[in-house]
C-alpha positions in Angstrom: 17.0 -70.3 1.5 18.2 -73.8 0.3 21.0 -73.6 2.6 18.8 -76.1 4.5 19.6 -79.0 3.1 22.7 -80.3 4.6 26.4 -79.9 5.4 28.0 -82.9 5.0 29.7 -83.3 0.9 28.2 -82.6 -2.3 26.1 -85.8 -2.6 26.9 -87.6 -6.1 24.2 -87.2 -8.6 24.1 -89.8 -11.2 25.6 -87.1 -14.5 28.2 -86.4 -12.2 29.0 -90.3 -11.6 28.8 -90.5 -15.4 31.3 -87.9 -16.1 33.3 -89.2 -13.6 33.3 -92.5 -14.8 34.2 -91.6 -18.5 36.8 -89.9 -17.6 38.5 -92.4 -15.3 38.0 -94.6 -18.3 40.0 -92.4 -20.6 43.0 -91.4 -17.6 43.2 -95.5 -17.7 43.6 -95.9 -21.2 46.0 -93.1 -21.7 48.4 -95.5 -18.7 47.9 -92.3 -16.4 47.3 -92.1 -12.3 45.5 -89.2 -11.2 49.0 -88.2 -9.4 50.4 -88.3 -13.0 46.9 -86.5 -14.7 46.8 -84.0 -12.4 49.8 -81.6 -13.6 48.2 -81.9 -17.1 45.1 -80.5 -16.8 47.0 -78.1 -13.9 44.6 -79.1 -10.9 45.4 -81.0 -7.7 45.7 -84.5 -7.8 42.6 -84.3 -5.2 40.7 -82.6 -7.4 41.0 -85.2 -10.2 40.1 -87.9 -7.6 36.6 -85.7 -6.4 35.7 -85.5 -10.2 36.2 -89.3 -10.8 34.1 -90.0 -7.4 31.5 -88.0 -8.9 31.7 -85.2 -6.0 32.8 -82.1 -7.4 31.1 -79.9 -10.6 34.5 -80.0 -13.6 35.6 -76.8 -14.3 35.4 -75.9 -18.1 38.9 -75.5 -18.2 39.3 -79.0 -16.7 37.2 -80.3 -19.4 38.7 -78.8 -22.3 42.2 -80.3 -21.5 41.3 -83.3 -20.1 39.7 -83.7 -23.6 42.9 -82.9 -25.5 45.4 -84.7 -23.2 43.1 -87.7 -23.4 42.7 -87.4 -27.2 39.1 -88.5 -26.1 36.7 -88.1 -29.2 34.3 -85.3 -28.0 33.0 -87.7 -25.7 34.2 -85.5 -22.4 32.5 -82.6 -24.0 29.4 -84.1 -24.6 29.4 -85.9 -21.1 30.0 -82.2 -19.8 27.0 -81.3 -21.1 24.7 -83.0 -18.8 26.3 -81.8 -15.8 24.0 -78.2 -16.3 20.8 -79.3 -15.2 18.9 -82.1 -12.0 15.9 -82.1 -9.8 17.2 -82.3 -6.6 17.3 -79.2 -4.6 19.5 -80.6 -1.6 22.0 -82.2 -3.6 22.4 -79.7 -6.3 22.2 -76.8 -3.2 25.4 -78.4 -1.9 27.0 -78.8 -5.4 26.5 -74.8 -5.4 27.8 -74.5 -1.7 30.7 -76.6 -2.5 31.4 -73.4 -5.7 30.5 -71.3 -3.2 33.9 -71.3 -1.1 35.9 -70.8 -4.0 33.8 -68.2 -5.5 35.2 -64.4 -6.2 32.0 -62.8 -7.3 28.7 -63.5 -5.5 25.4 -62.0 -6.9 21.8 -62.6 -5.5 18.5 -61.8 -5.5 15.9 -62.9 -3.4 12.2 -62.0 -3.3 10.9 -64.8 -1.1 13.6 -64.4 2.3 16.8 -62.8 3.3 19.3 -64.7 1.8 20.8 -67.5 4.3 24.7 -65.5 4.4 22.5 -62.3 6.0 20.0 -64.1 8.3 20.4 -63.9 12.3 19.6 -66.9 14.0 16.6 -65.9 15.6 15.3 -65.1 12.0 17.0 -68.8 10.7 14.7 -70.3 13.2 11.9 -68.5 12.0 11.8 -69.5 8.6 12.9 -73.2 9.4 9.8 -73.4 11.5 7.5 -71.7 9.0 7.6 -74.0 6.1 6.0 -77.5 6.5 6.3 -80.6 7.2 7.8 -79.6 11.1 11.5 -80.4 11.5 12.5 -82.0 14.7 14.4 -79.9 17.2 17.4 -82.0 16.4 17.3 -81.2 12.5 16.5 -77.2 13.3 20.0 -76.8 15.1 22.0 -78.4 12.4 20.2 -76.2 9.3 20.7 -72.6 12.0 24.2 -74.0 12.7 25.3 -74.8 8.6 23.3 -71.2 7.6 25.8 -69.4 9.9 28.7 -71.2 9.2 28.4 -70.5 5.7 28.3 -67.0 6.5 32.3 -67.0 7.3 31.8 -66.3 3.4 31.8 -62.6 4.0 35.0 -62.5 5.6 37.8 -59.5 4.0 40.1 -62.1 5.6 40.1 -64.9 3.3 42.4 -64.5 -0.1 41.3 -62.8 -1.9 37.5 -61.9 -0.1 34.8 -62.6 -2.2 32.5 -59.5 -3.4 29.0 -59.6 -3.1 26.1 -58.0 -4.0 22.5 -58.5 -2.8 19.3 -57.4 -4.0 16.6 -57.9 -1.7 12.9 -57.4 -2.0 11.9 -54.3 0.6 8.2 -56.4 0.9 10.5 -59.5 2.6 11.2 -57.4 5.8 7.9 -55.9 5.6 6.3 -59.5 5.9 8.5 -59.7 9.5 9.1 -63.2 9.7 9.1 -64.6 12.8 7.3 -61.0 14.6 8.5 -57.5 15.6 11.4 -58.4 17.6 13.1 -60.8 14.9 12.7 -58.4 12.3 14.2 -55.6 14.3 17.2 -57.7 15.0 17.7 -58.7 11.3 17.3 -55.4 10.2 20.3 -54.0 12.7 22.4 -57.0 11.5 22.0 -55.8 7.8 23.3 -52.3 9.2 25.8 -53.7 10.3 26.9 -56.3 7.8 26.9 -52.8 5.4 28.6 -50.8 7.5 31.6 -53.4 8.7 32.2 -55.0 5.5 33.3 -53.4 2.4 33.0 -56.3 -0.2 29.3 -56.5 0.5 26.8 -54.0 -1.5 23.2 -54.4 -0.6 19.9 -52.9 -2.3 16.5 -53.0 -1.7 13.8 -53.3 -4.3 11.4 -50.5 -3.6 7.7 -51.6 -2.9 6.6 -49.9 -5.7 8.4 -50.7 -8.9 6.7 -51.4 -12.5 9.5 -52.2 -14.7 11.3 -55.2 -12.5 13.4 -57.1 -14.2 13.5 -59.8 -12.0 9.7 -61.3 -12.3 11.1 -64.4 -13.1 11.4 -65.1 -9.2 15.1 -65.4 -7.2 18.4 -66.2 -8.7 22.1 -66.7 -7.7 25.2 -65.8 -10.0 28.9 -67.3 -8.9 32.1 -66.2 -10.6 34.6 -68.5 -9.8 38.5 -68.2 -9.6 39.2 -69.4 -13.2 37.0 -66.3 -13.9 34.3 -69.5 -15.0 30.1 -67.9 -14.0 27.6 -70.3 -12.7 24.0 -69.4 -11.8 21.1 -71.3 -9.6 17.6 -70.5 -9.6 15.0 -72.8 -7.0 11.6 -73.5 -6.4 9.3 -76.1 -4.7 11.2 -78.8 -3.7 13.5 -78.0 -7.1 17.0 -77.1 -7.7 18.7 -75.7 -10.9 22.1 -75.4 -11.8 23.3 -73.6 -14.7 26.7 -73.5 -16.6 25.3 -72.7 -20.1 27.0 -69.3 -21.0 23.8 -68.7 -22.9 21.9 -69.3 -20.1 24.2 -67.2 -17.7 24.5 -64.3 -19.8 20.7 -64.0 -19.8 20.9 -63.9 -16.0 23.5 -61.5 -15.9 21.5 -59.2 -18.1 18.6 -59.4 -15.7 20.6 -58.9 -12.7 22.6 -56.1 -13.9 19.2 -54.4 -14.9 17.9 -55.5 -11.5 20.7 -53.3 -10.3 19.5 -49.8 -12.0 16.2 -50.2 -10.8 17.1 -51.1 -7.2 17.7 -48.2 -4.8 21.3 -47.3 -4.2 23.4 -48.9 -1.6 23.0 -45.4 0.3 19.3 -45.3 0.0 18.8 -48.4 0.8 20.5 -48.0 4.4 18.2 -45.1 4.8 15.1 -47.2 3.9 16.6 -49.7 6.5 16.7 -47.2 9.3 13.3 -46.1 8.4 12.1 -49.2 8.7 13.5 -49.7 11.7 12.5 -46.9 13.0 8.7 -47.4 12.4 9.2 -50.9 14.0 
């Protein structure tokens, strides 16, 4: 639902400044310019720059040989280790958009509202005016306009497209958010999202399930294209990125047992249409 927040770039936060700073240090002592860095640690030149600035997450691979080809004590490593965890929703919700648009694999889970890629506008509005303080008119239209923007995610046209999988909790479209004739709308849009694209799976959690393996609350799992997993998990006015493999195979455990205990992609359409139907 974070996908609120804002849609200009990642906003530095201050580990990432840090990061960015040590490793500038150790490109300068090694006599290096980023143009001359880049092809050593095998990412763009622009790339280097947005880690220096503080404005993009370092991949671990970036890490690992940017601490080799800088000879630079472990200090990289440790620095890296920070990066995992701020308060912050906004600017660590745009730190996960930004991995996002690169991402191959896109898992998530949501018990509170339909995740932001699969809202309608109508229902975007709905939630934006539900949860205090009020937003101005002006605010409203840019949050509805960056949710469906971001939802050129799902596109089979981009190289390769990204799969996703979504679990969603049947009780969120039984609370119908914003009234009858919203809910009716987002439900046919989930029809349809199902039906036209094939990298998108979607499951509902049944109403009645007492082994859930996702009590916890919602979560987010990224793969990215240096096959790299990331995870996010939100609350009040909170924000939490996670690159811990640790961490992240915990989460992929309780997603992939989410999973077995959601209904199937088939029997979650017919729930849908049921739904719908009763509406």
């Amino acid at each position: 639902m974070s996908d609120h927040s804002c849609t200009s770039e990642p906003e530095p936060s201050d580990s990432l400044r840090a990061f960015g700073a040590v490793l500038k240090a150790f490109r300068k002592r090694a006599g290096h310019t980023q143009e001359e860095f880049a092809p050593i640690v095998q990412y763009a030149p622009a790339t280097v720059a947005s880690i220096e600035q503080g404005r993009r997450l370092p991949p671990r691979e970036f890490i690992e040989r940017a601490e080799v080809a800088l000879d630079a004590f472990g200090a990289l490593r440790d620095a890296s280790k920070y990066l995992s965890r701020r308060s912050g929703l906004a600017s660590w919700f745009r730190q996960w958009a930004d991995l996002e648009e690169q991402a191959i694999s896109l898992y998530t889970y949501e018990c509170r509202v339909v995740p932001g890629l699969l809202q309608t506008d109508a229902y975007a509005r709905a939630v934006i005016w539900s949860v205090p303080p009020l937003p101005t008119e002006q605010q409203v239209e840019e949050r509805v306009a960056a949710r469906l923007a971001r939802q050129e995610l799902l596109s089979t046209h981009r190289e390769p497209p990204t799969a996703f999988s979504f679990i969603l909790e049947q009780a969120v479209l039984e609370r119908r958010t914003g009234g009858v004739d919203v809910t009716r709308e987002l439900i046919d849009h989930l029809l349809d999202v199902n039906e036209c694209y094939r990298n998108v799976e979607l499951q509902l959690m049944p109403l009645q399930q007492p082994i859930h393996a996702g009590l916890d609350g919602p979560l987010r799992l990224l793969e990215t294209p240096e096959n790299e997993w990331f995870a996010y998990s939100e609350g009040q006015q909170t924000g939490l990125l996670i690159s811990d493999r640790k961490e992240i195979s915990l989460i992929q455990q309780r997603y992939a047992k989410m999973r077995s205990q959601a209904l199937t992609s088939e029997d979650s359409v017919s729930l849908l249409k049921r739904m719908r139907g009763a509406l």
